[in-house]
KEVEX-925418 format. One record per residue: residue in one letter; z, y, x of N, C-alpha, C in turn. Coordinates in steps of 0.001 Angstrom, whole numbers, plus 524288, in hexadecimal, padded with zeros to 5 digits. Example, Ala and Ser with C-alpha at 12.3 -4.5 7.8 and 13.67 -1.06 7.14 Angstrom:
<rs>
a81E787E9C68338681E787EE6C8300C81E787F31C83390s81BA87F7368323281BE47FBDC8356681EBE8001E83264
</rs>
This chain:
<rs>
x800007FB568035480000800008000080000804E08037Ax7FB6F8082F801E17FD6A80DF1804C08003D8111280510x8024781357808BB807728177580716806A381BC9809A7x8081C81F85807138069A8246080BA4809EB825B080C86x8095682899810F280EA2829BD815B58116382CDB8143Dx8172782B2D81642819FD82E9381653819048350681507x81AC3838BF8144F819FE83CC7818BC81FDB83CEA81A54x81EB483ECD8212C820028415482344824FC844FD82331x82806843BF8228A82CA0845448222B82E8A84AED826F4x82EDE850FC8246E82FC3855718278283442852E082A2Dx8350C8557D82EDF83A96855B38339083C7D85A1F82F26x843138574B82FE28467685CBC82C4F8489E86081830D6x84869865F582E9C84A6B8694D8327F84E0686CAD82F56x851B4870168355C85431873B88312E8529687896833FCx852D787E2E8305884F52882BF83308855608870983501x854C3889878377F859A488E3583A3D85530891BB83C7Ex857E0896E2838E98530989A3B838DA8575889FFF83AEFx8559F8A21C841148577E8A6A3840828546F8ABBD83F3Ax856678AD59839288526B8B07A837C3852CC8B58183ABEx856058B6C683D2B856538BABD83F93852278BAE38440Ax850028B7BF8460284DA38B69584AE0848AB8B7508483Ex847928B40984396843098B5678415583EF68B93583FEEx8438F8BCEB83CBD843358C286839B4842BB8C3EE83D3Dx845AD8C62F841BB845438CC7684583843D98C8C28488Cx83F878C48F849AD83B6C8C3EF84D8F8359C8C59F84B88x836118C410846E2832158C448842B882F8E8C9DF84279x834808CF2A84003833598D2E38400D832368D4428438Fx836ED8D4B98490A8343F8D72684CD382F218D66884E1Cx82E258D24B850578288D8D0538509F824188D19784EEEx8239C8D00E84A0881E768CF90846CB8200F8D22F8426Cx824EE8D50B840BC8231D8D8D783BDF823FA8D6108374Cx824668CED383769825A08CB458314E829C98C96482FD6x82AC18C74C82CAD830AB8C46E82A0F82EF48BE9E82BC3x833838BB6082B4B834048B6E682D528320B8B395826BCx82E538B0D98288D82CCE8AAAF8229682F9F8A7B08233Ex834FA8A8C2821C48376B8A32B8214A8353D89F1981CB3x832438A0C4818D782FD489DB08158D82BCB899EB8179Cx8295389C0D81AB78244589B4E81CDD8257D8964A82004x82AD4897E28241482D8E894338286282F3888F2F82504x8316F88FAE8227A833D988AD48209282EFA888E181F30x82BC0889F881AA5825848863381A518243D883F981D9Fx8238A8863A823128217D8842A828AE8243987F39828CCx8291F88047828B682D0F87CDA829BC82D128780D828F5x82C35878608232482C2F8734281FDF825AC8714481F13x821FD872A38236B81E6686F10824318200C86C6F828D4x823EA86CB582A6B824F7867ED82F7782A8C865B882DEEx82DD48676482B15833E0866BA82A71834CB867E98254Ex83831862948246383C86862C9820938410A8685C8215Ax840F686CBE81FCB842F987052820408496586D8A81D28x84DBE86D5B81EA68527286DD881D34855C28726A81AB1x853DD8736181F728576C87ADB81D728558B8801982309x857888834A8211D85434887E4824058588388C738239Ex85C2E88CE78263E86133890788272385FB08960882A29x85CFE89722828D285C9C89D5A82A43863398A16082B12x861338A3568302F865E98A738831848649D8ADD38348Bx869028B0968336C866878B5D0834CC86A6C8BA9A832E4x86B298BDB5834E186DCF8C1AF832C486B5F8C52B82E78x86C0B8C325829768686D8C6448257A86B808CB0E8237Fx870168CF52827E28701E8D555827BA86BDF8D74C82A6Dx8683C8D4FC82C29862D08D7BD82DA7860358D8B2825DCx85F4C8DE9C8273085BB68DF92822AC855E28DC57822E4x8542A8D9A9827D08502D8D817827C9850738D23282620x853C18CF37827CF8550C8CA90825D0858F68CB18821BEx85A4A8CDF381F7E85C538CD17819D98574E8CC96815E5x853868D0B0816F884F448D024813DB84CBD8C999812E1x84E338C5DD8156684B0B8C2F6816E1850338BE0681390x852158BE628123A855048BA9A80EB38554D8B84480AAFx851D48BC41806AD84E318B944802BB84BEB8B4A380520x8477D8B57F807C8845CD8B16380A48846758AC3980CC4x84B408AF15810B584BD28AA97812F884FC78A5B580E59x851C58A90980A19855BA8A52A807A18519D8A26E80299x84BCE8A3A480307849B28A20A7FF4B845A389C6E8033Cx8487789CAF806E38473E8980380A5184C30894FC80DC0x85186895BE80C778550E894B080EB085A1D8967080E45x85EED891ED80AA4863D48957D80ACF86673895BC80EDAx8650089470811DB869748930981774866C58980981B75x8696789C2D8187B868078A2BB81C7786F3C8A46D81D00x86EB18A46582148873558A5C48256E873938ABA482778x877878AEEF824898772D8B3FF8276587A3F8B4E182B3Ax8799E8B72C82EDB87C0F8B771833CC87BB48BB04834EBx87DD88BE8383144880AB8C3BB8315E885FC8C4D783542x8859D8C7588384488B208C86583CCB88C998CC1A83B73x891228CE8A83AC0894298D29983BC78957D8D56883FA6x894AD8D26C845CB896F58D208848BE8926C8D65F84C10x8941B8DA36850958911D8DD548514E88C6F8DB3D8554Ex88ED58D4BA8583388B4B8D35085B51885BF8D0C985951x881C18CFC085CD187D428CED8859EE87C558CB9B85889x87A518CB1D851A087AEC8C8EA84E8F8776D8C2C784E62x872A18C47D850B88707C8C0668521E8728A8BCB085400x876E28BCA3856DE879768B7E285A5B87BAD8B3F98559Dx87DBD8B6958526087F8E8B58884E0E87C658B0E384AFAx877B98B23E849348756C8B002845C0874188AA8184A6Dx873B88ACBC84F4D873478A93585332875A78A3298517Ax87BAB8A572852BC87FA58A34A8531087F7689EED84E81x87FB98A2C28488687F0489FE38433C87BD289BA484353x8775A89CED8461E870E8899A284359873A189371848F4x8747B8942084C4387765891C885000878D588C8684F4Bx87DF988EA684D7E882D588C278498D87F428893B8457Cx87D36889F48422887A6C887F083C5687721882ED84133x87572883E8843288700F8805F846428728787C0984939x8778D87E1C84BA187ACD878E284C8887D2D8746C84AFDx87F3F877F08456B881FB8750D8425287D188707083DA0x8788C8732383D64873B1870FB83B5C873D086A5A83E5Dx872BE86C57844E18714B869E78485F873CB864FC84894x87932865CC8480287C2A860D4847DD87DCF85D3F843ACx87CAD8615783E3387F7885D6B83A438783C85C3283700x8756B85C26837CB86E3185B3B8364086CAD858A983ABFx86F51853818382086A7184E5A83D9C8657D84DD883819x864A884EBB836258605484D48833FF85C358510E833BDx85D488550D83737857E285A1F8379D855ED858B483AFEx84FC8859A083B3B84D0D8572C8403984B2585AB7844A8x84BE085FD08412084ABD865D48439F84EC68699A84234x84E2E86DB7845D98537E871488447A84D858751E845E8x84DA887A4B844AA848F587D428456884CF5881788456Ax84C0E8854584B0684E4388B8D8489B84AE988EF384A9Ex84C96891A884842848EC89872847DD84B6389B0184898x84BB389D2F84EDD84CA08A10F8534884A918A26F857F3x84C3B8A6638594B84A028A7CB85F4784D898A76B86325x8522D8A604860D8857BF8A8688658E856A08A3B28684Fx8580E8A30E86D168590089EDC8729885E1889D7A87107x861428A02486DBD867C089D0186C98866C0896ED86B3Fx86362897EB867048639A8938E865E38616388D1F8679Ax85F7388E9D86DCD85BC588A2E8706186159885B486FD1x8657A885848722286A57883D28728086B7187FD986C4Bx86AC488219867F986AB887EB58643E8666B87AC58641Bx860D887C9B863BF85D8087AC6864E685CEE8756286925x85EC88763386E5B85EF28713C86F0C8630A86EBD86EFEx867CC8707E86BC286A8086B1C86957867DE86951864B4x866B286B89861CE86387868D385CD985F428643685EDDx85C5D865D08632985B2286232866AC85D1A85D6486A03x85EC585FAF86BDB8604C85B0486FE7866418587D86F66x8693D85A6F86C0886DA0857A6868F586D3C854B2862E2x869B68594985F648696F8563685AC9863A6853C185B71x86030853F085EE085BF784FA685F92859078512785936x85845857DD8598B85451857BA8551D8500F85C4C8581Cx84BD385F7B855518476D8620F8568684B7D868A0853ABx84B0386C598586B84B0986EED85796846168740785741x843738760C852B883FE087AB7852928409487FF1853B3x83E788829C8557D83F9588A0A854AF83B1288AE385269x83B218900784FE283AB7893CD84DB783AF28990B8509Bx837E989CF0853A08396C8A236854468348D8A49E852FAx837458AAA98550B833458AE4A853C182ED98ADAF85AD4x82AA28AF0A85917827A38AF7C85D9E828448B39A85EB2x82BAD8B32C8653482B5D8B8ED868D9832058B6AF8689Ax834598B60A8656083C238B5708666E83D148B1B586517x839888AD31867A283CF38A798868BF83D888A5DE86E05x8440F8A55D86E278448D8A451872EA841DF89ED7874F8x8401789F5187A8F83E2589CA287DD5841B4896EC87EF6x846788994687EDC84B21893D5881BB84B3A88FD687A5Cx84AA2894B7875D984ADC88F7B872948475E88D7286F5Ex8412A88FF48719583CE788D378715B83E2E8883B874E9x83ED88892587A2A83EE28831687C8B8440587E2D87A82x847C088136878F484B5187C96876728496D87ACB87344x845A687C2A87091843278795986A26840F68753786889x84154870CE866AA83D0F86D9D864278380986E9A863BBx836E08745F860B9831518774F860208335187D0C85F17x82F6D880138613F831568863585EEC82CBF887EA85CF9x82C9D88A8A857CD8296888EC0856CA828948937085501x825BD89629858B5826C389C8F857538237089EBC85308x8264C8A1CF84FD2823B08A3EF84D39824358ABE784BAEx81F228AF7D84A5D81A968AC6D847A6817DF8AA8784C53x812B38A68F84ABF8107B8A5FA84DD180C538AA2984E0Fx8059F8A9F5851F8803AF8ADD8850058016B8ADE384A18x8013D8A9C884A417FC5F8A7B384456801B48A95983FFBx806268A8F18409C80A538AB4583D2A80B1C8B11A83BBEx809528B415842FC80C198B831841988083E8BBEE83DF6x8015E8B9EA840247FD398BD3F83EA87FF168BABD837CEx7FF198B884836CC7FE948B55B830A2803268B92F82EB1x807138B9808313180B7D8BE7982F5A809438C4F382F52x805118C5D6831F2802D18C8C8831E77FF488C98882D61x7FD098C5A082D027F8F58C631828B47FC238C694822F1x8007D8C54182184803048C50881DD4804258CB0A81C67x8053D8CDD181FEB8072F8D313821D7801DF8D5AC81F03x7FD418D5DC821387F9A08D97D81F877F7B48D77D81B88x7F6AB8D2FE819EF7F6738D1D4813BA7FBD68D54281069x8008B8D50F811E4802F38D70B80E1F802878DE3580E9Cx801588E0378126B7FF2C8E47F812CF7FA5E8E5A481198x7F6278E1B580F157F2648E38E80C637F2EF8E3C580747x7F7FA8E0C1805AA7F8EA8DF678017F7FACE8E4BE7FF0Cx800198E685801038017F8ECB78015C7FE0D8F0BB8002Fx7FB028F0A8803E57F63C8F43D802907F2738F3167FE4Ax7F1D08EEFA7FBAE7EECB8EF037F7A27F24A8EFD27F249x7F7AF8EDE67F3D97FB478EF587EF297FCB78F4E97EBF4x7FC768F88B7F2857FDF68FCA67F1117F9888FF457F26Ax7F4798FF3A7F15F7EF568FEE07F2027EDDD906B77F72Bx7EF87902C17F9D87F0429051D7FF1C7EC079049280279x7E81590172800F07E37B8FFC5802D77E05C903148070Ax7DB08900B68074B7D81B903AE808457D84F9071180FEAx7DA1090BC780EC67DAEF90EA58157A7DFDE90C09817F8x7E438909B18151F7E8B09075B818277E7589015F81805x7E2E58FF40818987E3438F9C5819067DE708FA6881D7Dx7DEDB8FE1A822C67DAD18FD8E824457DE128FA8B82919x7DC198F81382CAC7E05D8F3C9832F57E13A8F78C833E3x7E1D78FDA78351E7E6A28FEF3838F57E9BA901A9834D8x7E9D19019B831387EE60903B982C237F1918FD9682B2Ex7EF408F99582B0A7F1C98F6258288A7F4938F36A82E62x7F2A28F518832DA7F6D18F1D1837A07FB7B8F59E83702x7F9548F9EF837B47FD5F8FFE18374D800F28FE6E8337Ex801DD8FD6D82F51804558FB1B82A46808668F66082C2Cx806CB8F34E82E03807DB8ED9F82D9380C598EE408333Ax8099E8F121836BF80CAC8F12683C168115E8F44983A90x811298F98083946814FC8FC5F83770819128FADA833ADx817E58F65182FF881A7F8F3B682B1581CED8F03782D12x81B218EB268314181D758E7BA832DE81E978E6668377Dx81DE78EBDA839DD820418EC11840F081CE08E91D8443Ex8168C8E7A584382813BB8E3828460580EAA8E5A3847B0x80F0D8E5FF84DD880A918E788850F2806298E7DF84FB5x8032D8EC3484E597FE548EDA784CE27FB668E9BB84ED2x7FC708E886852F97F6AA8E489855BD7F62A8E0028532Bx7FBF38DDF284FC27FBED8D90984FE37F92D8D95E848ACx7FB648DD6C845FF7F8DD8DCF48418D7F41E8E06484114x7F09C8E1F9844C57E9C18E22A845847E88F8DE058464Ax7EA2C8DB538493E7E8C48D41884B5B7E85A8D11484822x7ECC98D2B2843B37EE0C8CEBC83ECC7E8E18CF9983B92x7E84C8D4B483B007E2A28D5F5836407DE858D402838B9x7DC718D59B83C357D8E38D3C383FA47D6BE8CC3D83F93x7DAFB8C92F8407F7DAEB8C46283DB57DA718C4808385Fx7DDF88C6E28345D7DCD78C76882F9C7D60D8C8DD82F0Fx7D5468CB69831347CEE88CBEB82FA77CC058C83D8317Dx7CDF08C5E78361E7CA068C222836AF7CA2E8BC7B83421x7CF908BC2F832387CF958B83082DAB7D1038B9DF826F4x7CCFF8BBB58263F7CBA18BEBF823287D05D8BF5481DAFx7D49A8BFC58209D7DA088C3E881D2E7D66E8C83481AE3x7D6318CB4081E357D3DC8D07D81D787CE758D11481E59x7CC4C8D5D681CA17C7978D89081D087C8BA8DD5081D43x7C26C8DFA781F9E7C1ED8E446820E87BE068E74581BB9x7C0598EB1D81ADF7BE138EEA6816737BD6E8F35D81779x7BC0A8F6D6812417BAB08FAB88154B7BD148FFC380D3Cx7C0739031B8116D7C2259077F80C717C19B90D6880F0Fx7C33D910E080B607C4149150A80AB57C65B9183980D5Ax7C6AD91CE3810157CC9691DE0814987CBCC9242980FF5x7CFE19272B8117E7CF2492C1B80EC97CC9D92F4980D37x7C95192EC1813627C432933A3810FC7BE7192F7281009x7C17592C0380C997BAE59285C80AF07B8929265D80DCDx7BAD2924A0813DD7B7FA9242B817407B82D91C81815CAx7B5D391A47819E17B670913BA81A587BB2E912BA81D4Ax7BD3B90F3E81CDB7C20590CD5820667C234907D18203Dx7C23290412825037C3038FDE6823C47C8068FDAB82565x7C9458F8D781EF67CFF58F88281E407CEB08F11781EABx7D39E8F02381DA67D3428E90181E667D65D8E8798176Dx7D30F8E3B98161B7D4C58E364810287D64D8DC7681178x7D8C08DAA180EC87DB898D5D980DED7D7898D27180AADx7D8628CCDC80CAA7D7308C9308087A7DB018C6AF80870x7DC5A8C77F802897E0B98C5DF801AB7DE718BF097FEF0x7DC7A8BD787FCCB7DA988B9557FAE77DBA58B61880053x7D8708B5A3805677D9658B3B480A747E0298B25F80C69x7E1DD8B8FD80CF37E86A8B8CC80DD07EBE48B67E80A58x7EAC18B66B805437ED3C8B3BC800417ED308AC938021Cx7E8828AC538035F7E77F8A6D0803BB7E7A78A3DF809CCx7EA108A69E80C7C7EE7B8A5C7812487F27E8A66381273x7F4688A76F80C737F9FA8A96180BA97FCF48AF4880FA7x7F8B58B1EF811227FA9C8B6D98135B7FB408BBBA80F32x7FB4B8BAD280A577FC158BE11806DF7FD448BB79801D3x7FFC28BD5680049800878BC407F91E7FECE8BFBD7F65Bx7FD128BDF37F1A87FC4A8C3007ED8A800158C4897E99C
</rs>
């Protein structure tokens, strides 16, 4: 009799996320918010996801904003709020630490422990999770602030965004800025490439070069087009107009 196979049974993991490392790598950087939605999906095409304990000092106005979110993907958010005048980061250090140890020893049945940081504190846990509990440890950092000493302690590390991530974060960006402009029908002389990098750089703190580069691909995979409008005194002006039908259907825009 025939039978068809199994499938494949995911490795279970558990996730330790320092969002702090995330967020103000993220912004600084590249100008975006962290997908924790996005991450966990990834996730669970290779892993049985368990649980996903996010930590962080959410008296940042910037990561408080971000709590909807993260709790509409995870109750296990840890604030690591200090009082204390020394720096606070050590703190959440300390917290996310503690949680990963205590994981470490009482979960023989995880096959991965995965965290998301940049600090070198944590190489030291890392290879006990290794080489005492005899399981696979992952990272997670930002590209540009992951340390070097706990890339090499790792099972696997990966940085993110990548480039194909960060431009795709890009393109999301000027789709929703074409979107803006057609909403509040702003069209026309402000949708010409150096109004709309001017816009985008100034709005989200991100190097002119890198979002000309971004359109530039956008045109050549035909996001965008080149058109042609009106400037004040009736003259011609070429502006860049959206296809949104294309971006809709890469998921770089919603309607």
């Amino acid at each position: 009799m025939f039978r068809f196979p199994k499938k494949q049974k995911h490795p279970k993991c558990i996730a330790f996320v320092d969002f702090e490392h995330w967020y103000i790598g993220l912004e600084r950087q590249y100008g975006v918010k962290p997908d924790l939605k996005g991450w966990k999906e990834e996730l669970m095409t290779k892993y049985e996801v368990d649980e996903i304990a996010v930590f962080g000092d959410f008296s940042n106005i910037g990561l408080r904003g971000e709590l909807d979110k993260i709790r509409d993907i995870t109750q296990m958010v840890f604030d690591t709020k200090n009082s204390s005048e020394h720096y606070k980061k050590d703190f959440t250090d300390f917290i996310m630490l503690d949680y990963i140890y205590q994981k470490a020893m009482t979960r023989k049945d995880i096959d991965t422990f995965i965290i998301f940081t940049g600090d070198g504190h944590f190489s030291s846990v890392v290879r006990f999770i290794i080489n005492q509990c005899h399981k696979k440890v992952g990272i997670y950092g930002i590209t540009g602030a992951l340390s070097f000493q706990l890339k090499q302690s790792a099972s696997w590390y990966h940085e993110i965004p990548s480039d194909s991530e960060i431009y795709r974060t890009y393109y999301k960006i000027i789709a929703q800025t074409f979107d803006y402009l057609t909403v509040h029908r702003e069209f026309g002389i402000n949708a010409t490439p150096e109004k709309i990098v001017e816009r985008i750089s100034r709005k989200h703190s991100i190097e002119k070069v890198e979002i000309a580069k971004a359109l530039c691909q956008m045109l050549d995979e035909g996001y965008i087009y080149k058109a042609v409008a009106k400037d004040e005194k009736h003259g011609k002006v070429s502006i860049l107009k959206p296809n949104w039908e294309l971006l809709s259907r890469d998921k770089l825009w919603k309607a």
